[in-house]
mmCIF file of the N, C-alpha and C atoms, coordinates in Angstrom:
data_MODEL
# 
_entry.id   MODEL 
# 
loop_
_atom_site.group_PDB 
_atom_site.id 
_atom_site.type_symbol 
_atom_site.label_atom_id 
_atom_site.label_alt_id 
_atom_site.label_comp_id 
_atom_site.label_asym_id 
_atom_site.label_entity_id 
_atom_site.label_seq_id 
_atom_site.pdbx_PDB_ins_code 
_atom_site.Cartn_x 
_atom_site.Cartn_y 
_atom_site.Cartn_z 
_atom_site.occupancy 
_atom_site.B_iso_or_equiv 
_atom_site.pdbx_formal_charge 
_atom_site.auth_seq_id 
_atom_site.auth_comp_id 
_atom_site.auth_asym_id 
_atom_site.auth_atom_id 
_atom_site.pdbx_PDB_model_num 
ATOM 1  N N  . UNK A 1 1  ? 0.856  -1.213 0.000  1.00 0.00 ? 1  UNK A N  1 
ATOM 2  C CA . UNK A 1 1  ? 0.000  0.000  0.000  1.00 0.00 ? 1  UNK A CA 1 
ATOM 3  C C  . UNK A 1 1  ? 0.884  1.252  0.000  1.00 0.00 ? 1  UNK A C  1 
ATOM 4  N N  . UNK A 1 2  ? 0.688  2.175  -0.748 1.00 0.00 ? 2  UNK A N  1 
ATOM 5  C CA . UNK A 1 2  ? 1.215  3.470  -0.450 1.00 0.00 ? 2  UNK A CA 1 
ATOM 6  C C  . UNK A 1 2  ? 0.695  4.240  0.639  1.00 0.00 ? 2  UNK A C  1 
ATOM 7  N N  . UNK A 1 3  ? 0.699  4.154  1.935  1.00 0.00 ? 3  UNK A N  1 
ATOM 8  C CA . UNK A 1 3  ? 0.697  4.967  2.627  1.00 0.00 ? 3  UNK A CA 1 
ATOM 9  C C  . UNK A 1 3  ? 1.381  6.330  2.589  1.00 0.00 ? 3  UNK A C  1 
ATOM 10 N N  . UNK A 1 4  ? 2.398  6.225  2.082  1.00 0.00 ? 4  UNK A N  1 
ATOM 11 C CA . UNK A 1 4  ? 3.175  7.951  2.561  1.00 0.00 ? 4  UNK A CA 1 
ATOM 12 C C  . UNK A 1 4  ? 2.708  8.768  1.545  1.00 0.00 ? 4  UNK A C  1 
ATOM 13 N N  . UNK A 1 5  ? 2.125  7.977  0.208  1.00 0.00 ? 5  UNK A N  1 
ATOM 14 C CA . UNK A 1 5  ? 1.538  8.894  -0.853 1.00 0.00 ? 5  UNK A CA 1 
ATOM 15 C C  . UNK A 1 5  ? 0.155  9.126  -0.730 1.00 0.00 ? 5  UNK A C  1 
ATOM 16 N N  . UNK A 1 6  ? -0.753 8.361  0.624  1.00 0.00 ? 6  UNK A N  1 
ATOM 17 C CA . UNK A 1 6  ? -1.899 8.759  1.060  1.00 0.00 ? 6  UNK A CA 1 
ATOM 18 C C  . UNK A 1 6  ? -1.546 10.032 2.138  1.00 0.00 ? 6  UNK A C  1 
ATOM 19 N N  . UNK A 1 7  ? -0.630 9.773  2.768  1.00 0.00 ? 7  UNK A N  1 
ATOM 20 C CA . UNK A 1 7  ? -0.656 10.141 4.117  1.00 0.00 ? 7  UNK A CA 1 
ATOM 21 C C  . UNK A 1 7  ? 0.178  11.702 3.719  1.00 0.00 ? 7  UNK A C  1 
ATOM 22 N N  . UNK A 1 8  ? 0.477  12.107 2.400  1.00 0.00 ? 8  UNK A N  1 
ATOM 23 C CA . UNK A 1 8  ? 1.225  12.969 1.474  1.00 0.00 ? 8  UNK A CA 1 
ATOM 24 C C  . UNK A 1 8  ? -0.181 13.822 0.774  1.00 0.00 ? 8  UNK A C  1 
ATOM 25 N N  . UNK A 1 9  ? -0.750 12.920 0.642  1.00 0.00 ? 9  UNK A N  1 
ATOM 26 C CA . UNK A 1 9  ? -2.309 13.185 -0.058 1.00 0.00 ? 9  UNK A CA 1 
ATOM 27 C C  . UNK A 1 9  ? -3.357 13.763 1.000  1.00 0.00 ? 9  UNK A C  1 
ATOM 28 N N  . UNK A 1 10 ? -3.220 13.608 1.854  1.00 0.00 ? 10 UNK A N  1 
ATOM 29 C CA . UNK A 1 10 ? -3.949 14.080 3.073  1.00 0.00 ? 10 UNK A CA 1 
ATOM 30 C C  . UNK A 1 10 ? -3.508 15.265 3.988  1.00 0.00 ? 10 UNK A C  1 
ATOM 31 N N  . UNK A 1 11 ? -2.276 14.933 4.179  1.00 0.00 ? 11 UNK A N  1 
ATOM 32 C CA . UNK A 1 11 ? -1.733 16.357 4.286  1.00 0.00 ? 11 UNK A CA 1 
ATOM 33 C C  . UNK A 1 11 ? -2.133 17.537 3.375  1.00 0.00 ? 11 UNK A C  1 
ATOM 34 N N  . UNK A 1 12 ? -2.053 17.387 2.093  1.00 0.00 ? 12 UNK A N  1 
ATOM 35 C CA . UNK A 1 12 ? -2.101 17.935 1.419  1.00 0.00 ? 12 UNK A CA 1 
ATOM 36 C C  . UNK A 1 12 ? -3.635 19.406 1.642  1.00 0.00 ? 12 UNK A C  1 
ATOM 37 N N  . UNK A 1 13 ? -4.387 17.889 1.255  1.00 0.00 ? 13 UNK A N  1 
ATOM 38 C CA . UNK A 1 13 ? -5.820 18.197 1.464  1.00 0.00 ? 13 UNK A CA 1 
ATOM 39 C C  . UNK A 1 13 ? -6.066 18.841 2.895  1.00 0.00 ? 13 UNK A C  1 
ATOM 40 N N  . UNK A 1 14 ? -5.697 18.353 3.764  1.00 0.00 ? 14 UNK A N  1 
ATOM 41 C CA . UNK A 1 14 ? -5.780 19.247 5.294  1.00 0.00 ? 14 UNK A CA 1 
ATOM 42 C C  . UNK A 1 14 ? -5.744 20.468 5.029  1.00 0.00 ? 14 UNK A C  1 
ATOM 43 N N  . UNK A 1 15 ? -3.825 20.956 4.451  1.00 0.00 ? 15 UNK A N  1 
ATOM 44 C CA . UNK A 1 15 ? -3.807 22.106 4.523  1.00 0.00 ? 15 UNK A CA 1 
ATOM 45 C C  . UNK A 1 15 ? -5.019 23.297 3.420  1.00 0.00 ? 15 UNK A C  1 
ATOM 46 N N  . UNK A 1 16 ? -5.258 22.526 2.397  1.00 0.00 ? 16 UNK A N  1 
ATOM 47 C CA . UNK A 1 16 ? -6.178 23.113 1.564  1.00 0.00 ? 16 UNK A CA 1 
ATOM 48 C C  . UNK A 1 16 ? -7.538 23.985 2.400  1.00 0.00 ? 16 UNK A C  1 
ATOM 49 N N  . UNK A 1 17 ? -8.021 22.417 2.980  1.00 0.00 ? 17 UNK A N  1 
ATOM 50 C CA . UNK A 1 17 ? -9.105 22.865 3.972  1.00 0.00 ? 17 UNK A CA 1 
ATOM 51 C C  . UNK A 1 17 ? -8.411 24.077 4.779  1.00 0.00 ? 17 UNK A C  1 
ATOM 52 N N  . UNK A 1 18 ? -8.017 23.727 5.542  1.00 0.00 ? 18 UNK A N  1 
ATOM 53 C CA . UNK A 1 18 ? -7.211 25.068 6.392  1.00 0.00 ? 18 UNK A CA 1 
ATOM 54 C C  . UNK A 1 18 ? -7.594 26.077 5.597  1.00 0.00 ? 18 UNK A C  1 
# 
């Protein structure tokens, strides 16, 4: 599983929301 490219992907999106 790619986790760090989810967990890269989610970060991501967090900060967006932010």
């Amino acid at each position: 599983a790619d986790l760090e490219l989810v967990r890269e992907s989610f970060s991501r999106s967090s900060r967006i929301s932010a």
